[in-house]
C-alpha positions in Angstrom: 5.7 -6.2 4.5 6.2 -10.0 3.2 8.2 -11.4 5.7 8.8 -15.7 6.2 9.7 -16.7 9.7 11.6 -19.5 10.7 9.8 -22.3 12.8 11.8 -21.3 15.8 9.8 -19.9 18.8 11.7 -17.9 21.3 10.4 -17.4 24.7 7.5 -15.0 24.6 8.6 -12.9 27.0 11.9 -11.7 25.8 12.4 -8.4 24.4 12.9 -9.6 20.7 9.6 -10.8 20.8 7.8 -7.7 22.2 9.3 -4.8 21.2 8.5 -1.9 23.7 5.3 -0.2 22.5 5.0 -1.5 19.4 1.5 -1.9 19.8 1.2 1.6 21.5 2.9 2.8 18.2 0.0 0.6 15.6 -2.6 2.1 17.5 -1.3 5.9 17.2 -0.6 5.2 13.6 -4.2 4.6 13.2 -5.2 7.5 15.0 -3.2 9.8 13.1 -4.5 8.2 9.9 -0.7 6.8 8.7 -2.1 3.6 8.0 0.3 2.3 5.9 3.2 2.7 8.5 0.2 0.7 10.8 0.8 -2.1 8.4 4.4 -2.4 8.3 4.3 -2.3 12.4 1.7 -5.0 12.4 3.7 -6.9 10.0 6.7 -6.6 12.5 4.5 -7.2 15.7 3.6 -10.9 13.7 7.1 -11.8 12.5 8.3 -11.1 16.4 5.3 -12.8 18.1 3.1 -15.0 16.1 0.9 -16.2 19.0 -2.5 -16.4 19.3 -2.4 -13.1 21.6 -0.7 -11.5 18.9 -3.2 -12.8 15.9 -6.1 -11.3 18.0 -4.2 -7.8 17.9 -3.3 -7.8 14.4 -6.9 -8.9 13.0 -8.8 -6.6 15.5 -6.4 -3.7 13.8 -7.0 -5.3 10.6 -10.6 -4.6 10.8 -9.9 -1.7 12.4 -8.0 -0.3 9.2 -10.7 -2.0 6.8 -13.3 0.0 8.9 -11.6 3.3 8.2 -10.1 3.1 4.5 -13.2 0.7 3.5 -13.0 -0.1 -0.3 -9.0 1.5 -0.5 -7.8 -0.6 2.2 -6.2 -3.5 -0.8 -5.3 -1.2 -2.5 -3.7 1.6 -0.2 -1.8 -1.1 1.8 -1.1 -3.1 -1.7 -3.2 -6.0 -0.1 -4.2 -9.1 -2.5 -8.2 -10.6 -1.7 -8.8 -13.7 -0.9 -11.6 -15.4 0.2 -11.3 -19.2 1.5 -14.0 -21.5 2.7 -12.9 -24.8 6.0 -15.2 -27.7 5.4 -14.4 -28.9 8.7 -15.0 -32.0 11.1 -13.3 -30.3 13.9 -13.6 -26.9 15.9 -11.2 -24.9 13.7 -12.2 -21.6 14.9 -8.9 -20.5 17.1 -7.1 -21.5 13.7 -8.8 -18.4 11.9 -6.8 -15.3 13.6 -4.0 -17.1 13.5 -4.2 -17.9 9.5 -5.6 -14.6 8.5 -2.2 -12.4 10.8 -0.4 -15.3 8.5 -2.0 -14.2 5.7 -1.5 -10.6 5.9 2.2 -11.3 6.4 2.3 -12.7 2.7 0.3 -9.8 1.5 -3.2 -11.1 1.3 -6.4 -9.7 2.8 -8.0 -13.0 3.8 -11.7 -13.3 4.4 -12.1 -16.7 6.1 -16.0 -18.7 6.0 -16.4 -22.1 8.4 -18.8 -24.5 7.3 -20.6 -25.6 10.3 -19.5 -28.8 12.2 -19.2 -32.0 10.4 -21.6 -30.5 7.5 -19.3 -31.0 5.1 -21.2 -33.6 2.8 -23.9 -31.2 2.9 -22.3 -28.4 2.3 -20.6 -29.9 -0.8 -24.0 -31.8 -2.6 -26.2 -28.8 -1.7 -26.2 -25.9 -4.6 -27.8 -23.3 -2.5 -25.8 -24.1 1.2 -23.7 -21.4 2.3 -20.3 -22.3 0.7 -21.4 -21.8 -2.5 -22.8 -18.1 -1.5 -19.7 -17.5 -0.1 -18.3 -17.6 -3.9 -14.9 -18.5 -2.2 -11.7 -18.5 -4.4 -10.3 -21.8 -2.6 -11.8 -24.4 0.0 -10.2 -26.5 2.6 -11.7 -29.8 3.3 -10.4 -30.8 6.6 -11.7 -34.5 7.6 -10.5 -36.6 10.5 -9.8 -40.5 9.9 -11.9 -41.3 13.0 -15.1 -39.3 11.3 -15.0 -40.5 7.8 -13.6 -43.6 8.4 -14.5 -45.0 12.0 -14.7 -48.2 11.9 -11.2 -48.3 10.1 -10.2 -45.9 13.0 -11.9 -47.0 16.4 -12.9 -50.6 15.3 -10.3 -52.4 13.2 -9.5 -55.2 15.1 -13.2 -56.6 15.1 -13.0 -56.5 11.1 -12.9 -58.9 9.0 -10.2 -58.7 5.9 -13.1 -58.3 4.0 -14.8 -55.5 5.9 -12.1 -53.7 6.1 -11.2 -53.8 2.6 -14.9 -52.9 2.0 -14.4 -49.8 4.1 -11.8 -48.2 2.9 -13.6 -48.5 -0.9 -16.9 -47.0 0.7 -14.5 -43.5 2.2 -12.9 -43.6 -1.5 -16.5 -43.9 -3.3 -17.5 -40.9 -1.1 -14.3 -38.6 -1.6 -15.1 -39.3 -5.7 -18.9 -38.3 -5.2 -18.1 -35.3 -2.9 -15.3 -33.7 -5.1 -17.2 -34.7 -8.8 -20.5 -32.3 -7.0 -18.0 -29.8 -6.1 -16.8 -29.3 -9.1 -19.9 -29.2 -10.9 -21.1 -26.3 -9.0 -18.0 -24.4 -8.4 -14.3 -23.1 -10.0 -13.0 -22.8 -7.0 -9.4 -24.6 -5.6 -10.3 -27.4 -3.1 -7.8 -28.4 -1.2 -8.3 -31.6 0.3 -6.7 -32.9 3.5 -5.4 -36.6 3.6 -6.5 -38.9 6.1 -4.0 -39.5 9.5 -2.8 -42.9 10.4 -3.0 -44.0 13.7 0.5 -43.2 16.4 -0.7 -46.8 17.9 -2.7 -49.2 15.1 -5.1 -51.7 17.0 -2.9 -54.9 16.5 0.7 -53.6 17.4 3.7 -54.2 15.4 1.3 -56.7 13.3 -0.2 -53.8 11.8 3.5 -53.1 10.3 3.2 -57.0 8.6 1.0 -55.9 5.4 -0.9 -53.6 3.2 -4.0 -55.0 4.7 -3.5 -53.8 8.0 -4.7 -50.4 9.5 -2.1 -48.2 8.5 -1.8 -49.8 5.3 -5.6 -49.6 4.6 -5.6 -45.6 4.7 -2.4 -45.0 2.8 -4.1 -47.0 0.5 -6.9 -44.3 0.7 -4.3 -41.5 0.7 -3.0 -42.9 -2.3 -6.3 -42.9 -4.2 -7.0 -39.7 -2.8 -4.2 -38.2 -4.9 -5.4 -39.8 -7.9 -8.5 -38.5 -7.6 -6.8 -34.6 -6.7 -5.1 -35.3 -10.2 -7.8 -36.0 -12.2 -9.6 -32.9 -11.8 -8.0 -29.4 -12.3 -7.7 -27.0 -9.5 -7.9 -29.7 -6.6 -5.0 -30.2 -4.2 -3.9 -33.0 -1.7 -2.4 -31.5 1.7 -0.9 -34.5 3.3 -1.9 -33.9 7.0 -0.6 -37.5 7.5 3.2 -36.1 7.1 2.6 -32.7 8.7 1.3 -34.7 11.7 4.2 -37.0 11.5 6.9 -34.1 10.8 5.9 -32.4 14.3 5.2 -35.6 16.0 1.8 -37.0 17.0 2.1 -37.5 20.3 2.8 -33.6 20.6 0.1 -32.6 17.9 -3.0 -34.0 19.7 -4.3 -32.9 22.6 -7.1 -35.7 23.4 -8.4 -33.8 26.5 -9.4 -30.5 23.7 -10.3 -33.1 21.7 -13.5 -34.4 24.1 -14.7 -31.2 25.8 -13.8 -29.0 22.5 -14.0 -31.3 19.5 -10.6 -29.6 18.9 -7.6 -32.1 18.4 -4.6 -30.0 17.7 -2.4 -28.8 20.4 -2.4 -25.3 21.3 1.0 -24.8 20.1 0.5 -26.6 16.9 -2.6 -24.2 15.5 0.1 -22.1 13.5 1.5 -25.1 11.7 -1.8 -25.9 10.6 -2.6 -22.2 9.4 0.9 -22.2 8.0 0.4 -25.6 6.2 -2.9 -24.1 5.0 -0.8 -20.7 3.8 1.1 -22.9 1.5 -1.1 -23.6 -0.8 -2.9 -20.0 -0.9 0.4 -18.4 -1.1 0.5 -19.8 -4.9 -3.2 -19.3 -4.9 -3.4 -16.0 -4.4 0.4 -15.3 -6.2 2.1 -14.1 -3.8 5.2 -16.0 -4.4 8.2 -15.0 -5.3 10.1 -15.5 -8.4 13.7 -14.8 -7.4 15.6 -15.9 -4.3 18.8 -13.6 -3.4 21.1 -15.1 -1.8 24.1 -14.0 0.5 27.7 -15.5 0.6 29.4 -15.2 3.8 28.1 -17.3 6.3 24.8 -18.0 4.7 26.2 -20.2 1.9 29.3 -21.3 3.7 30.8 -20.6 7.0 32.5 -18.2 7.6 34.0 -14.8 5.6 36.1 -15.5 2.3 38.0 -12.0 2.4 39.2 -13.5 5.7 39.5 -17.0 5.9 41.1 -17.7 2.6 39.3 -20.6 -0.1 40.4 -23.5 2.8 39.2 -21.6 5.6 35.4 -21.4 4.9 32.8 -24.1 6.0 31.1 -26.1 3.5 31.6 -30.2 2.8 29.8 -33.4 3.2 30.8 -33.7 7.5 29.6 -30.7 10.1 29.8 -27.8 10.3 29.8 -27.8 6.5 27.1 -29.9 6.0 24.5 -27.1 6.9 25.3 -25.6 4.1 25.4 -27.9 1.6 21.8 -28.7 3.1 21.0 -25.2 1.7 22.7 -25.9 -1.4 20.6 -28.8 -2.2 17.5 -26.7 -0.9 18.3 -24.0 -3.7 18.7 -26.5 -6.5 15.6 -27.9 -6.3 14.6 -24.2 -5.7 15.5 -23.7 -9.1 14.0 -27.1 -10.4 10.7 -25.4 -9.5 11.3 -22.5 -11.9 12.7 -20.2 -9.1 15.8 -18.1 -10.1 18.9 -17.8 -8.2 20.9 -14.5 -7.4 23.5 -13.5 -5.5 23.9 -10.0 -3.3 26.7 -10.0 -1.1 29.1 -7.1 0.0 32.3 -8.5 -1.3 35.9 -8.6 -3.3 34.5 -10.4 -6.3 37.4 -12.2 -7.3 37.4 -13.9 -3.9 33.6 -14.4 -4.2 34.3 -16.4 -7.4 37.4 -18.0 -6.4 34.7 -19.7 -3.6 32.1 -20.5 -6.1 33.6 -21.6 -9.1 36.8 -23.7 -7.1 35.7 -24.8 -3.2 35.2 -28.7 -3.8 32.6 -28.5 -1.3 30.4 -25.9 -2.9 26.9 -28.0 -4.6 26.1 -24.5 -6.2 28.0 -23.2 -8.9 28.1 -19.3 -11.0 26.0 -21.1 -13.3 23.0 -21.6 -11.2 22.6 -17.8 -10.7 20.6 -15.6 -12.8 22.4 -12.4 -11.9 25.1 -11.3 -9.3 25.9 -8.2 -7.1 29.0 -8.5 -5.4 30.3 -5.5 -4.5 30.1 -3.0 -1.5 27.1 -0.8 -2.2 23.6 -1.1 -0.3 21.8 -4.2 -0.5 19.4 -2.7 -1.3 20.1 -0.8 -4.5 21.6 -4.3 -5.6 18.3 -5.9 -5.3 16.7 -3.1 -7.6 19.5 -3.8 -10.0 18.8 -7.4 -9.7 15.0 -6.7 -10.2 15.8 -4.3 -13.6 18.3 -7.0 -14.7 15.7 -9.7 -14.7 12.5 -8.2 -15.4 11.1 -8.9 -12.7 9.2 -6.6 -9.8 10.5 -5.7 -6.8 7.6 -7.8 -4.9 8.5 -10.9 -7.2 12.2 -11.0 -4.9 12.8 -12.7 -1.7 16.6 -12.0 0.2 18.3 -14.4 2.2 21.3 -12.9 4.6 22.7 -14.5 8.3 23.0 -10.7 9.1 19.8 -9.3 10.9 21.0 -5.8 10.0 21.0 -6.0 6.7 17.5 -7.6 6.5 16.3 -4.7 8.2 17.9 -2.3 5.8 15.8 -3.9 3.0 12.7 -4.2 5.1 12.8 -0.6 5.6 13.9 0.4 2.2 12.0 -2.1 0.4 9.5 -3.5 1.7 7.9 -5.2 -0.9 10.4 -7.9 -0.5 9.7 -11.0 0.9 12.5 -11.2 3.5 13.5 -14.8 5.1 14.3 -14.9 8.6 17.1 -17.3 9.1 17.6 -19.0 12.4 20.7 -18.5 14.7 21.8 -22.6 14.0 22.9 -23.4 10.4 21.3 -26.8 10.5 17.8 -24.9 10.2 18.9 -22.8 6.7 17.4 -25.5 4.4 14.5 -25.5 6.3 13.5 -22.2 6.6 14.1 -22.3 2.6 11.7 -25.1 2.1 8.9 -24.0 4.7 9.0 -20.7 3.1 5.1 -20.4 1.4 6.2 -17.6 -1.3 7.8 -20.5 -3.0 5.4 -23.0 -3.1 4.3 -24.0 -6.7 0.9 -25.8 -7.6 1.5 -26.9 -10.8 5.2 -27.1 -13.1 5.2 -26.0 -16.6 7.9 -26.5 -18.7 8.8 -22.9 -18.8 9.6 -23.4 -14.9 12.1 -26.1 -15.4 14.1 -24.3 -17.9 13.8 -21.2 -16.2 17.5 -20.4 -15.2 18.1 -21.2 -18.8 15.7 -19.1 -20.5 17.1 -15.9 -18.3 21.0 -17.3 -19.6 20.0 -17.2 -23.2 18.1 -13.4 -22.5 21.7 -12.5 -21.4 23.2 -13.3 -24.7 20.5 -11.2 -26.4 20.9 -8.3 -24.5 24.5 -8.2 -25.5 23.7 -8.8 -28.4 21.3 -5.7 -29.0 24.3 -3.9 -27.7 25.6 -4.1 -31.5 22.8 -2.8 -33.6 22.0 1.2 -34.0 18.2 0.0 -34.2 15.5 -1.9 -32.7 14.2 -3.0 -35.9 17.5 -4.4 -37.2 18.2 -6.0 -33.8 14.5 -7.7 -34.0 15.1 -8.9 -37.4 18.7 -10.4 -36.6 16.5 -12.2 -33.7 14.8 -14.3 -36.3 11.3 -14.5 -33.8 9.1 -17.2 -34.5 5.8 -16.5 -32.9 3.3 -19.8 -32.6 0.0 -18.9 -31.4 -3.0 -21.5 -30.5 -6.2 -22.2 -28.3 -5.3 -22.8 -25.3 -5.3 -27.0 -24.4 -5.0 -29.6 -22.5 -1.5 -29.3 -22.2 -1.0 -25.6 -21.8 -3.9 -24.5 -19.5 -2.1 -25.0 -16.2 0.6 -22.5 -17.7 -2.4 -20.1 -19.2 -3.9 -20.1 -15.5 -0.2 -19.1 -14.0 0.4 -16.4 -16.2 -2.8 -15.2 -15.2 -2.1 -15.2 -11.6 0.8 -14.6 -11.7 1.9 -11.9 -14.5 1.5 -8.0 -13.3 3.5 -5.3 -15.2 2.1 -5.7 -19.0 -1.5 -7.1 -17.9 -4.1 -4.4 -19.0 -7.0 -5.8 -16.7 -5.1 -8.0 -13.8 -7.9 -10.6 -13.6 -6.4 -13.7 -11.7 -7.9 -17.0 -13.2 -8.1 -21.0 -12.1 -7.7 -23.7 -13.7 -11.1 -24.5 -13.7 -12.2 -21.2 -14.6 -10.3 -21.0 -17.9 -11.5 -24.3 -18.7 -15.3 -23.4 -18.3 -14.6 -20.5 -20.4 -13.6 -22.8 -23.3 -16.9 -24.3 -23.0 -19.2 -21.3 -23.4 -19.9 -19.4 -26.5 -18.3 -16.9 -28.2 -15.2 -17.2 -25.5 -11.7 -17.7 -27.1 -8.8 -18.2 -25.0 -5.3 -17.6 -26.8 -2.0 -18.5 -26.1 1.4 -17.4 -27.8 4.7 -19.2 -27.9 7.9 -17.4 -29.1 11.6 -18.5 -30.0 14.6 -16.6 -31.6 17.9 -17.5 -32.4 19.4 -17.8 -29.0 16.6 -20.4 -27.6 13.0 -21.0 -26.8 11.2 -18.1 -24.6 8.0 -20.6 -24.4 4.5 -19.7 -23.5 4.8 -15.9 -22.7 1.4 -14.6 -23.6 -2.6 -14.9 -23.0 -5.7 -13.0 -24.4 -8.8 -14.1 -23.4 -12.0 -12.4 -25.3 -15.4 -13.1 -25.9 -17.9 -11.9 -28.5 -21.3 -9.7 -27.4 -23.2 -8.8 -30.2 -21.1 -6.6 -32.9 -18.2 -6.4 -30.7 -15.8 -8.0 -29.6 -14.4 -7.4 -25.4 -10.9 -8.5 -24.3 -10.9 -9.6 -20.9 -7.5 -10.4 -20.4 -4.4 -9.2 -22.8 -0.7 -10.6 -20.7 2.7 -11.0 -21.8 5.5 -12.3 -20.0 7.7 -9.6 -18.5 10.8 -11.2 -20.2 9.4 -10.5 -23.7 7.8 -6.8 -23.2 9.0 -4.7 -25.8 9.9 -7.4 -28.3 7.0 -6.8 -29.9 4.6 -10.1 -29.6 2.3 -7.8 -27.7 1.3 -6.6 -30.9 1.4 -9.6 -32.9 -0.8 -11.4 -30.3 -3.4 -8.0 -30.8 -3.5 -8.5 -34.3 -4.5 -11.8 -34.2 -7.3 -11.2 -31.5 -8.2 -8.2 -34.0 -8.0 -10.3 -37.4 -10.0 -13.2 -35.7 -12.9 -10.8 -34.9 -13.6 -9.2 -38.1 -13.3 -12.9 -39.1 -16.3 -13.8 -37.0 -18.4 -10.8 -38.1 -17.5 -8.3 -35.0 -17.1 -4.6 -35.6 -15.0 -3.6 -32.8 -13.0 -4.9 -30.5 -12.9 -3.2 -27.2 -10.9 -3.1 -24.5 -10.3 -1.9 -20.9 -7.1 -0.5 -19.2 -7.4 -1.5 -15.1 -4.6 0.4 -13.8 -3.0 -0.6 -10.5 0.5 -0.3 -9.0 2.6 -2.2 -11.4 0.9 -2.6 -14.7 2.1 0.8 -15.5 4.0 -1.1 -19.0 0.9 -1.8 -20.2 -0.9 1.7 -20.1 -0.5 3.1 -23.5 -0.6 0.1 -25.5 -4.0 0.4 -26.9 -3.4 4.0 -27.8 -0.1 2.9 -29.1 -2.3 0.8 -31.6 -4.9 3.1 -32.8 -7.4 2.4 -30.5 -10.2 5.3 -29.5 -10.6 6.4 -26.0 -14.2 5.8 -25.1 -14.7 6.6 -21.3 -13.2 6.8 -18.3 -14.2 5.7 -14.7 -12.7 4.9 -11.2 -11.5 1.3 -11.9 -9.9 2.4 -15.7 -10.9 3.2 -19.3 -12.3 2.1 -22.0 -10.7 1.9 -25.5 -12.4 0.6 -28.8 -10.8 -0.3 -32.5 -13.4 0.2 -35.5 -12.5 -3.3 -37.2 -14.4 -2.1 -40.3 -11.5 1.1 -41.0 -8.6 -0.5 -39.6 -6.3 -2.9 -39.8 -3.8 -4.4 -37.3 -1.1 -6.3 -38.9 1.7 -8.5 -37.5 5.3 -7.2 -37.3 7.0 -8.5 -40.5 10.3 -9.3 -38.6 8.1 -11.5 -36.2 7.1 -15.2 -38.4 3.7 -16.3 -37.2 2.2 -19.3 -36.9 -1.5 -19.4 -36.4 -2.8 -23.1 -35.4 -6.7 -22.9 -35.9 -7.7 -26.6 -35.2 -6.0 -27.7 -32.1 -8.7 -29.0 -29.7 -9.7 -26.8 -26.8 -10.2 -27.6 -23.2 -13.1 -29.0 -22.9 -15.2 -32.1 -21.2 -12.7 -34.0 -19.9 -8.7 -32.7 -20.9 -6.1 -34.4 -20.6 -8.3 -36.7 -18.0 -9.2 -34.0 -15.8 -12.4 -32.6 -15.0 
């Protein structure tokens, strides 16, 4: 059901766009109670017509559907919550169908709350307003220039240096008090919207002449804006300044809306908006994907390789090559953000290779993919190959192809895939790549940037465990070094990704913020671990979390994760032990724990068993398992070295200059 859609918007009256009876079709679906082939149509009625008709169909059957499957609707149509808050000084209402179709597109069950108009201050200072009711897991705060700042906006010219100067302080003084009262009272992500620079400043091309001018003044507030975002964890700058400027501001505004509606974006710029929006919940929510198949011919180069011969195809610094070196460049810094690369592409593979390793024009080399499929067999039994290969769920892989037929074969055979759309014109490849929200990162650990070499050294131990009869002998010749420590300053944005974003050995699936974690560290009897691990062949980095807090004689494990690239090596129980050893250590009895099954976590299901842990009870979210830390022991595997770092200072008041 994930689909990303090009930019491009085709007349809405051709076929493509409105496929005959689709809607008849949702609507008997429905009826007939087959609600999940409901979704998939309403997925396909958005990627063909994302128009503000359209929206109001999908969330009228959206409700529809919640109506009838009430609490199983998330998990029957495999549907991730979300629930976001608009601070707003501007109608934003039409913008709400529109986000939450957009939404449901990437998988997530959006629940949308509008502060009311140009309450925003309020809304933010006040402990008991309705925002903080709402308990919402991310806010937008959507300001206009000519609201917050309107004498910089509507009366520059009459200013003095001074004044000027004086005003642009005051709108940076209230952005600091506003977000430092937000996050007192609340975990939640804020994502805060920069101000917009006038098309026409009040004194001509003059303004151009200095810093001191109009346009200079609010990039100066834009700038502190982003220092503020950065010293706080979990807050976000959207810079509405360039997404104006990318689409053009004399086609963005519509003044007219503006003064009968208090709405300034053009009609047919209310999607950019939701999509701008969808780019930071995407990540959020983590939805993303971690893998980014590509094809060959005539996605990256032109034309067919079998045919045209290494000289034939299209790819160099001058047009029509150019396009795809554009997507080259695209994918690179794809990978830069800890995205992996892989190729599936019906093929000869020594022609294939011939075009990546030797074509002078090519920006992408073998090297920068994780794993390959180049052969003539379904796409998509290559992309569950590719999945296996890498670890990796099927939902965690987004495909590329020029060929409309093929993505359709994997829509329909997998539809858990986040399938791009690419448009008809080359030129628009690296485009579609970069709006795409499923890979959107918030934060950049240094796992990410090693990423495509992390999954090169896991190929050379995998060939290597090829060799030995046993798993034991083949984990000893690994020579692990395990290093496992309070979570801190500097690895808490990589604790709070793992959390969001690990989902086949995670026993309870709780998603966690920044913030959150943080606050955890700061109440007592919480303790948030983290686990490194390295081997001979290279440095897997931070691949685990447990998070557990004490209640009287026992001790409860909230959250117990571990890197899909490292399941089965064994830290899983290394990382247990510890959490064990450290409770008896503080006095508890027992440490218990719960299994939360859902669709994926299906790794994780036996562990505690696995590790002498007593069933206690069963209900409809999972069950309960408990250790007697007075009769048993866990102990670390002796071919994994541990190092346990005790005094390391935690997360809390201000780390790393955040708050």
């Amino acid at each position: 059901m994930h689909d990303s859609n090009s930019n491009s918007t085709p007349d809405s009256t051709s076929p493509e766009r409105n496929p005959p009876n689709l809607r008849a079709q949702i609507d008997a679906f429905i009826a007939e109670a087959a609600f999940d082939l409901a979704s998939l149509r309403l997925a396909e009625l958005w990627r063909r017509d994302p128009a503000s008709g359209t929206a109001s169909f999908v969330t009228s059957r959206l409700d529809d559907l919640r109506d009838k499957l009430r609490d199983k609707m998330r998990d029957k149509l495999a549907l991730t919550p979300f629930k976001l808050a608009i601070l707003r000084s501007f109608t934003v209402e039409p913008i709400v169908p529109l986000l939450r179709s957009e939404a449901f597109a990437h998988g997530i069950d959006l629940e949308v709350h509008v502060g009311d108009f140009n309450t925003y201050v309020q809304d933010m200072l006040d402990s008991q307003s309705s925002l903080y009711r709402f308990a919402p897991h991310a806010v937008v705060l959507a300001v206009r220039t000519e609201q917050v700042a309107p004498e910089l906006w509507r009366d520059f010219a009459d200013l003095a240096p001074e004044a000027a100067q004086q005003a642009a302080e005051r709108v940076v003084r209230g952005y600091e008090q506003w977000i430092g009262a937000f996050r007192k009272r609340s975990q939640s992500a804020l994502i805060v919207h920069s101000l917009e620079r006038p098309s026409s400043p009040s004194l001509g091309v003059l303004d151009g002449q200095s810093e001191a001018g109009q346009s200079g003044l609010i990039r100066q507030i834009n700038r502190e804006l982003g220092r503020i975002a950065a010293g706080f964890h979990g807050v976000y700058a959207l810079d509405y300044d360039a997404l104006v400027a990318r689409h053009g501001s004399e086609h963005w505004h519509d003044e007219r809306k503006w003064l009968t509606a208090r709405l300034p974006i053009a009609a047919g710029y209310l999607l950019e908006m939701a999509r701008e929006w969808m780019r930071f919940m995407v990540p959020l929510s983590g939805r993303t994907a971690k893998v980014l198949v590509v094809d060959l011919d005539n996605t990256l180069w032109g034309g067919v390789i079998g045919e045209d011969g290494l000289a034939g195809i299209k790819v160099g610094p001058e047009y029509p090559g150019a396009a795809y070196q554009g997507l080259h460049r695209a994918l690179v810094d794809l990978s830069r953000k800890g995205i992996l690369l892989a190729v599936c592409s019906k093929n000869n593979l020594a022609d294939a290779m011939e075009a990546l390793e030797k074509h002078p024009g090519m920006l992408v080399r073998a090297k920068h993919f994780a794993a390959m499929r180049i052969n003539w067999i379904d796409k998509a039994q290559n992309l569950r190959e590719i999945a296996q290969e890498l670890n990796v769920g099927i939902d965690a892989l987004a495909f590329m192809d020029d060929n409309r037929f093929e993505r359709e074969q994997v829509r329909a055979a997998l539809p858990e895939v986040t399938v791009i759309d690419l448009p008809k014109n080359p030129l628009e490849y690296a485009a579609a790549i970069r709006n795409c929200a499923a890979f959107e990162r918030l934060t950049l650990s240094d796992e990410d940037r090693q990423r495509t070499e992390i999954y090169a050294a896991q190929k050379q131990r995998s060939g290597a465990e090829q060799t030995f009869q046993s798993k034991e002998d083949f984990f000893r010749f690994l020579e692990q070094e395990a290093e496992l420590e309070p979570v801190t300053n500097l690895t808490l944005a990589r604790v709070a990704q793992l959390t969001q974003k690990t989902n086949q050995f995670n026993l309870t699936t709780r998603r966690y913020t920044e913030p959150q974690i943080a606050e955890m560290t700061k109440q007592p009897g919480w303790h948030v671990f983290s686990i490194r691990l390295r081997d001979r062949f290279g440095d897997h980095g931070l691949v685990g979390v447990a998070i557990a807090h004490d209640v009287g004689e026992q001790c409860e494990v909230d959250t117990f994760l571990l890197s899909c690239r490292v399941i089965g090596r064994t830290v899983e129980s290394a990382l247990l032990a510890h959490l064990a050893e450290s409770a008896a250590q503080r006095g508890r009895k027992r440490l218990e724990g719960w299994y939360l099954p859902t669709k994926k976590n299906a790794p994780a299901r036996d562990f505690y068993q696995q590790h002498g842990f007593e069933w206690q009870v069963t209900n409809c979210e999972g069950s309960l398992w408990t250790l007697d830390l007075t009769s048993c022991t866990l102990r670390c595997p002796d071919w994994i070295k541990l190092k346990v770092s005790d005094g390391v200072k935690t997360a809390e008041g201000n780390p790393g200059g955040k708050n």
